[in-house]
N, C-alpha and C positions, 0 to 999 in steps of 0.2 A: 384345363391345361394352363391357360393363363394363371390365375391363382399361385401353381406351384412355380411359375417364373415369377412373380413377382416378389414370392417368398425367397424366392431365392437371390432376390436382386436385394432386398432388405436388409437379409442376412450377412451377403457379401461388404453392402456397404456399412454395416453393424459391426460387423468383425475388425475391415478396413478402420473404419472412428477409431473404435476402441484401440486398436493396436499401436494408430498416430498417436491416439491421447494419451497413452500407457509414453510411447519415445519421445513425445514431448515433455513429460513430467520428470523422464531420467535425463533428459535434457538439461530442463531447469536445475535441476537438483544435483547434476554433474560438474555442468559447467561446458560441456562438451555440444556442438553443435544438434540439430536434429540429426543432419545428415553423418557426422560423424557414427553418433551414436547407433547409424541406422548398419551404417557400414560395420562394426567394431561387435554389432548382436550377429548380423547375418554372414559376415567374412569370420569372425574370429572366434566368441563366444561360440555360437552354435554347433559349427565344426570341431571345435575342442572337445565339450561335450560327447558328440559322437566318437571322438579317436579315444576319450578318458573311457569310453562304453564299449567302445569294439576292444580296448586292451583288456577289459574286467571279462567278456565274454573268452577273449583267445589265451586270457592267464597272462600278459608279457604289459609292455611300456611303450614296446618299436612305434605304436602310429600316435601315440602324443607327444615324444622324443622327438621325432621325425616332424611333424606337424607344426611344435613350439621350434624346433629348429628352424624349418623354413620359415616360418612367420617374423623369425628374430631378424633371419641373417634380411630378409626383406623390407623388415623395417628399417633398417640400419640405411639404405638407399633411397629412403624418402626423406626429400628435404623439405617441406612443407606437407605436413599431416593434414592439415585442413583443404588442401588444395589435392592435394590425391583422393582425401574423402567426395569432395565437391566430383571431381572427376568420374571415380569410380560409381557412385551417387547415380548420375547422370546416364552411364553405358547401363547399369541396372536399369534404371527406366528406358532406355533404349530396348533393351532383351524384351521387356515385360509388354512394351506397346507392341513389339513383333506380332501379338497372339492377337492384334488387333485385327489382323487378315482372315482370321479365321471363327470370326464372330465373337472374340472377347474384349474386354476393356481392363482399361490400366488397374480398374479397383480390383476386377474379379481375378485376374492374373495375378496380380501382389498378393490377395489372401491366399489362390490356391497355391501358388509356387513357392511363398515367403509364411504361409502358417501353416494351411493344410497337409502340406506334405511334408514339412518337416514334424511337425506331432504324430504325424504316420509311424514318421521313421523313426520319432523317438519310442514310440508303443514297440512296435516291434525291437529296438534294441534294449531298451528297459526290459520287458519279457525275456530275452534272453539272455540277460546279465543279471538277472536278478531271479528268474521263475520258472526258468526253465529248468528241468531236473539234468541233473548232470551225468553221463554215463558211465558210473566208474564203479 
């Protein structure tokens, strides 16, 4: 039983590396902080994705219209991008240490919360945007 926890602690901090070193490279190559960049995949990228996937799945526009609208009129109210990233940054690792009560740590919490489950979510809304048959 050891064994598969250690593989699994491995993995976690495998995935964790890999995903720093992946935001670090779009970092360098950006211009844009880590944290920036960390904010800007997980707050805004990500969730687009998913609204650009739920509109192709329900046939319409309303949840990227909707989506890009609130993100617009929101950015418009930040007066320092960098200092709201930093911020926002920060209450993230707040959330993620929470799970620290209950026998997890900040790595294993960031891969499951920040990769795992959203490649879930992206399987299942790719499959229905894309392969799912349609009933008409």
């Amino acid at each position: 039983m050891r064994s598969a926890s250690i593989f699994t602690e491995v993995f976690m901090n495998t995935l964790f590396e890999y995903t720093y070193n992946v935001l670090i490279w779009i970092s360098d190559y950006t211009g844009f902080t880590y944290k920036e960049i960390n904010i800007i995949i997980w707050f805004f990228l990500i969730p687009l994705s998913w609204m650009l996937l739920l509109d192709r799945i329900y046939k319409q526009r309303k949840c990227t219209i909707i989506f890009l609208g609130i993100n617009i009129a929101s950015l418009l109210f930040i007066i320092d991008f960098t200092k709201f990233c930093n911020w926002l940054f920060q209450q993230s690792v707040d959330f993620l240490n929470t799970f620290n009560t209950v026998g997890s740590n900040y790595v294993t919490s960031s891969v499951v919360i920040c990769v795992l489950i959203p490649i879930v979510i992206y399987v299942i809304l790719i499959w229905k945007a894309f392969f799912r048959k349609s009933k008409e």
